[in-house]
Each structure stands twice: as C-alpha cells, then as structure tokens.
N, C-alpha and C positions, 0 to 999 in steps of 0.2 A: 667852590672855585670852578670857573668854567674856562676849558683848552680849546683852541682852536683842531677840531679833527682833522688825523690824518698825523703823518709819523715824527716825534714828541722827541727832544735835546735840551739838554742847558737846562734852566731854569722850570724850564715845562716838564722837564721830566722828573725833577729834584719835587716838585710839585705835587706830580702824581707818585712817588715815592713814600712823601710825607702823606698824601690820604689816604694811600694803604695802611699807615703803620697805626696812624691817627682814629683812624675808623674800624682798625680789625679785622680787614681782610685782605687777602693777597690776588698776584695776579698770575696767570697759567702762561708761562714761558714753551712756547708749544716747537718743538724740532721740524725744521721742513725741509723737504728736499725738492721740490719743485711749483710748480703753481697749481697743481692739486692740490696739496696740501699747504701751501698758502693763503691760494682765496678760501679754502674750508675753513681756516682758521678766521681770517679778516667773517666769514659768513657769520659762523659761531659767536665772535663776539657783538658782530652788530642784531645777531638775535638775542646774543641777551644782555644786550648794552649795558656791555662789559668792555672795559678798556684790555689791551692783551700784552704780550710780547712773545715776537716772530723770530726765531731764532734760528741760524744755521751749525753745524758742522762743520769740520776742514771736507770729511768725505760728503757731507750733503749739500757744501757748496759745489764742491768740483762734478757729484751727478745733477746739479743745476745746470752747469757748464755743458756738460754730454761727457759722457766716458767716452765718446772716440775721441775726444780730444785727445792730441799726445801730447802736452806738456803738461804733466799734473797740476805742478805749482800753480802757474798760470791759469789753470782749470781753478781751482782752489781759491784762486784769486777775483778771476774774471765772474764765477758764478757767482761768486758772492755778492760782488759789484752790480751786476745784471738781479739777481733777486731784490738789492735794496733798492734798486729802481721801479722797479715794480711795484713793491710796496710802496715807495713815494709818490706812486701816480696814481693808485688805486686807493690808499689809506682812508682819504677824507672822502670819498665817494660813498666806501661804506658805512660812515660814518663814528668813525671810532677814535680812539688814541690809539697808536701802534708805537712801543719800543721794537726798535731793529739791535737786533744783540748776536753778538758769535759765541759759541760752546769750548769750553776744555781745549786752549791753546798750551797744548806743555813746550817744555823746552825746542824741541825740533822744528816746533809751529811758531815760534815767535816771530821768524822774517816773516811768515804767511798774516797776521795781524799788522807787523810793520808797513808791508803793502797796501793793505786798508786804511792806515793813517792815512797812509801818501795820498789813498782818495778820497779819504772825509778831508785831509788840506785843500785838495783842490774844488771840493764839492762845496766848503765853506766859502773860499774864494769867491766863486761863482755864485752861489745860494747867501750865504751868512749864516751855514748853518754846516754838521757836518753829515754826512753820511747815514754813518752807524749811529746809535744814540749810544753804545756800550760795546768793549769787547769784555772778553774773559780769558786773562791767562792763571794755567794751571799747572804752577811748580810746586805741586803738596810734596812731590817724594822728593823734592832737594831740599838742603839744607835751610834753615830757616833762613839765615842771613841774606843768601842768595836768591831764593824767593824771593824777601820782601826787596831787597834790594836792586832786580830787576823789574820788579811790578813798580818800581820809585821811580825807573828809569821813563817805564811806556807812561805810564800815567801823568809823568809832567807833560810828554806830549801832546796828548789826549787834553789835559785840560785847556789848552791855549784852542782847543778847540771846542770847548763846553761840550766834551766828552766824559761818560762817566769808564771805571775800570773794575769789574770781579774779579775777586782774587779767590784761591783758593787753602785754606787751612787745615788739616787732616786731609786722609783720603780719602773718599767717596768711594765705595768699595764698587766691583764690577768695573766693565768696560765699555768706552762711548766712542766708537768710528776709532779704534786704534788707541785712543788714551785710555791708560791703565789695564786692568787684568781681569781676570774672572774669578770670582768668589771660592775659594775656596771653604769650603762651610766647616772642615775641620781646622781652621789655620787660627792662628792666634788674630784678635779681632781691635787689642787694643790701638791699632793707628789709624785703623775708623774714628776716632774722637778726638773730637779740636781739643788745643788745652788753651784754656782761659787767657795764660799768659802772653802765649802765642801771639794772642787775637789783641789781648793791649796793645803788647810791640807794632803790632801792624795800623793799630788807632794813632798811634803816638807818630809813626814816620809818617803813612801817608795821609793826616787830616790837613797839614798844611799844605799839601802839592795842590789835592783836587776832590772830586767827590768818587767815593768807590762804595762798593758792596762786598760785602765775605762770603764766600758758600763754608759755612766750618759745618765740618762733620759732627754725625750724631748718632752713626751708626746707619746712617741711608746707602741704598745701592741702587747700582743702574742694572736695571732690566727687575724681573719679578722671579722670587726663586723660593723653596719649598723652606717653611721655618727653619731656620740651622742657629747658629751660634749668634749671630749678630741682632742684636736688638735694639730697634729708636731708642735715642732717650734725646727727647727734648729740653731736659732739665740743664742742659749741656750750655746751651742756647740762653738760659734765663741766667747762668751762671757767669759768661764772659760779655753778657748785657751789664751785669752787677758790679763785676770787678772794674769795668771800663767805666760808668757811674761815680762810683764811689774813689776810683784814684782821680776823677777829672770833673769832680762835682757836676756830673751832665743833666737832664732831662732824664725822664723814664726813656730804657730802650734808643740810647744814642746809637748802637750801629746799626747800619741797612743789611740785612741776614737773607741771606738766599734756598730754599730745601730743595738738594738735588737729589734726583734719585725719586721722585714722585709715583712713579709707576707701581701700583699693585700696595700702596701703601697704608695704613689703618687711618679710617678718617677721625678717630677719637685724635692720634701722634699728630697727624694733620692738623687739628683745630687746636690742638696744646699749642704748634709750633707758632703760629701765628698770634698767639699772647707775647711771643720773645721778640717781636720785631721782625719777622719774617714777611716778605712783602714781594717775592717771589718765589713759583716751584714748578721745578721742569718738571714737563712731563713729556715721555716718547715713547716709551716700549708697546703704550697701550695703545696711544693712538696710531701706531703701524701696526699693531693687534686689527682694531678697528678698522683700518683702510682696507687693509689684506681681508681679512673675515668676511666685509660687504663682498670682494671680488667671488672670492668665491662661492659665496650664497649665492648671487648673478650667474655663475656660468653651471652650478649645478641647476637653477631653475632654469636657464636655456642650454642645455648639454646640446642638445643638436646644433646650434648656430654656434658652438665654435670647433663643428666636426666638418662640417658642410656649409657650401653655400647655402644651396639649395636641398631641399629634403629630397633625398633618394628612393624615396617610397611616395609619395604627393606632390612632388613637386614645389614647396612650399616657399618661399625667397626668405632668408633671413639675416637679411643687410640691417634693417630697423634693429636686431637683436646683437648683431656683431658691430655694430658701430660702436668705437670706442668708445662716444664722448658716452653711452650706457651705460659701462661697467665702471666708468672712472667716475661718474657721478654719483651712479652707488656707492662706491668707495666715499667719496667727500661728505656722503650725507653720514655714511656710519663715521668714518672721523667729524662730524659735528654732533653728533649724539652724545659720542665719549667726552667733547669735547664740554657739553653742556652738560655732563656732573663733574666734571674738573670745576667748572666755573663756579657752578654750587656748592660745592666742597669747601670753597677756598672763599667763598663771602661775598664774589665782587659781583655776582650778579645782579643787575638794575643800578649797578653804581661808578658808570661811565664818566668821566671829568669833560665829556664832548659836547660842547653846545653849538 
C-alpha cells in the first residue's frame, strides 16, 4: 500500500499501523523537544526510508515554546501546536510518513491534551484532517474504572476527528518529564505488569468509540539503569493478545501494543515484542545520550573556540568553530546515527508506506 508523504490521520494511519503488525516490524516513536531534534528525526527516517513518529512531552513541548515564556500551560500548549506545524510543512518534503503523537498525559495533563483537541477541531475544520494524529493519556496509577473511563471520555472526542488515543495499562517504571517516579531497584516490581484482564476491559469499552493503542507493561522503564529487579517479559504481551482473541474470536494479535521505555533495552526482548503486535517503541534517553555526546565531542575537539574569540597566543579567529549551527549539527547527526539502529532494531528500515 502506498501514503501520500508527509504527516498520516484517519485511515492512513490505521493503514500504516496494520503494516507494521502485518509485516513484523515496528516504528521508533522518537521524543523531541525542538527542531534539532525534529528535523534529525524527519532526516533519519528519510535515510533509511523508514516511516517514524515524532513525538512531544508536556515539558518538551513547553521548551519548544521557549522557557521564558511565563504561562506554562500556554507554553505546553502553544509548542506543541507550533511543533506540529512544522512537522506538517516539512513531513512530505522529506519524504516520509510522520505520525505526530503526545507522551504520558496523566491525570493533571488532561486539560493540556484537551487544548490540543480544540486545535486538531479547528485544524480539521480548516484542513479535513486533524492536527495530532494520536494523543497519549496516562492514568496507570488510578483506578482501573477511572482510567478507562476517562480515556472513553477523550477518545469519543478524538474519534469525530479520525484521531487515534494511547492508553496506558500497568506502569511503565521510571520517570518521563514529571510523570511517574524513579525506579527504585529494591521495591517490589509487580505493578510493572499489565494484567490480561485489564487489557480485555479496555478492548471491550473502547473498540466501539474509536481506534486506540495500549502501552501495557512488561516490565520496561524509562531511562537506562544498572540490572536490578525488574525484568522484560514479553510473554505478557502474547498473553493479553490471547485472551482478547479467544473471548472475541479475533484475528491473530487484535490489539495495537506500544513498548515504552525503549532506551538501553535487549534487542533479543525487542524482537520477541514485536511477534505480539507491537508496532511502536519510544525511544529518548538515548537519543539525548546521543545529541548531548556529539556536543561535547565538538567542543573538546575545538576547546579553544568556546574559550576565546580569537586565539590569544596566534591570533587565530574562531567564529567558523563557535557558530552554532556547528555544534548542533553534530548533535543531529549523532542523534541520527542512534537513530538508524533504533530503526534497524525495530525492522522498518527500507519499509516506508510513502510513495
């Protein structure tokens, strides 16, 4: 099947959804926080014509926006707004498929999502399409009920706008821009792991509103940390694929499964996961690893051009070495280096839907 390049909703994205899951491999939900590391991302995929998804934060939209701004919210709001435009003027140039998705909206976040309908409404309005192609809200630590019963509420929303909605089931250990905690390695690990049931309940209310995806736990964490207690298990994954099948006679692998937590993770767990229907997996820790790392490789090979203009011993001018657009290209080419074994990792390389 072939998509028109450039950033993917509605049907075109349910599209590129089903040839991930159909084909066996998945696509690298990559975290950004400005146009450095957006266009590196859009670069990466159209080098290895790989379809992507571009993803914000509540804090990686708002330093979109500029941290001076003084109204967070607002910030939070407006950069997100200002990022997805950019991507929808740049998308097809590259020549790629780009989902535009938002991260870990819990409880406190939800007006800050709600705000984003308001502008994928008006963006349809005006377009016939919306905005975002995907939010994400994350009520793992509240009550099941309540979860899903919120996530019922945005979701009918969303769909009137052939929007899709991630939920989240267990919790995804570690913490992402303020949601959730940091691992404690001795603490008890069982609510790392979705339970099956869970993930029925959740098939069962929301398949008639709209189209969603699950990020259900398996033991994944955000950021990268020294072996402790917590360990993948993929099996977790084939198991609430199974129960959901066989109570609702489906297809292999009827739900769309998310792996968060990607960073620093075993590529054997990796390649298991994407047997169970898995057809996205964030990844961030590494590649701000990788962005940070290039900087400073750059400024240890030019130490003197960000002490001095000019050499104090030769005279020597070193504007060519201290101009920005230098070190922050270094940066974007190490974030598309990391970026292109994410992509290998996960299968989808040379297997773009853009024609």
């Amino acid at each position: 099947m072939a998509l028109k390049p450039g950033v993917v909703s509605g049907e075109d994205y349910i599209a590129l959804v089903n040839a991930c899951k159909d084909g066996g491999y998945a696509l690298a939900a990559v975290n950004c926080v400005g146009t450095n590391s957006v266009n590196a991302v859009m670069e990466a995929a159209a080098k290895n014509n790989s379809d992507i998804i571009i993803q914000f934060s509540n804090g990686g939209a708002q330093f979109y926006a500029g941290q001076g701004m003084e109204d967070s919210f607002q910030a939070k709001v407006l950069g997100a707004v200002s990022a997805a435009q950019h991507v929808h003027l740049l998308a097809e140039h590259y020549g790629i498929c780009a989902v535009l998705h938002t991260d870990h909206a819990n409880r406190k976040l939800v007006p800050w999502v709600d705000a984003l309908i308001d502008h994928s409404e008006a963006h349809y309005k005006a377009h016939g399409r919306p905005l975002y192609t995907s939010h994400m809200l994350d009520l793992s630590e509240e009550d099941i009920d309540d979860n899903l019963g919120e996530c019922a509420r945005v979701l009918a929303r969303m769909a009137k706008l052939d929007m899709s909605l991630e939920i989240e089931l267990g919790i995804t250990g570690g913490e992402e821009d303020g949601v959730g905690h940091d691992i404690d390695e001795n603490a008890d690990s069982s609510h790392l792991y979705t339970q099956p049931e869970d993930v029925l309940k959740a098939y069962e209310l929301l398949t008639p509103i709209g189209h969603f995806s699950v990020a259900a736990s398996f033991g994944n964490v955000h950021g990268v940390y020294k072996p402790g207690n917590v360990q993948l298990r993929p099996e977790i994954l084939r198991n609430s694929q199974s129960l959901v099948r066989e109570q609702h006679n489906t297809a292999e692998n009827p739900l769309n499964l998310v792996f968060h937590g990607g960073s620093g993770s075993e590529k054997a767990k990796i390649s298991e996961a994407l047997t169970y229907g898995v057809f996205k997996m964030n990844i961030d820790t590494d590649t701000q690893f990788a962005f940070s790392n290039a900087i400073g490789k750059y400024v240890d090979d030019n130490a003197k051009a960000f002490k001095y203009q000019i050499d104090p011993e030769d005279g020597t001018p070193y504007k060519k070495q201290y101009d920005p657009r230098k070190c922050l290209r270094a940066a974007e080419q190490g974030f598309v280096t990391r970026l292109d074994e994410a992509i290998a990792d996960l299968g989808s390389t040379g297997r773009s839907l853009a024609r």
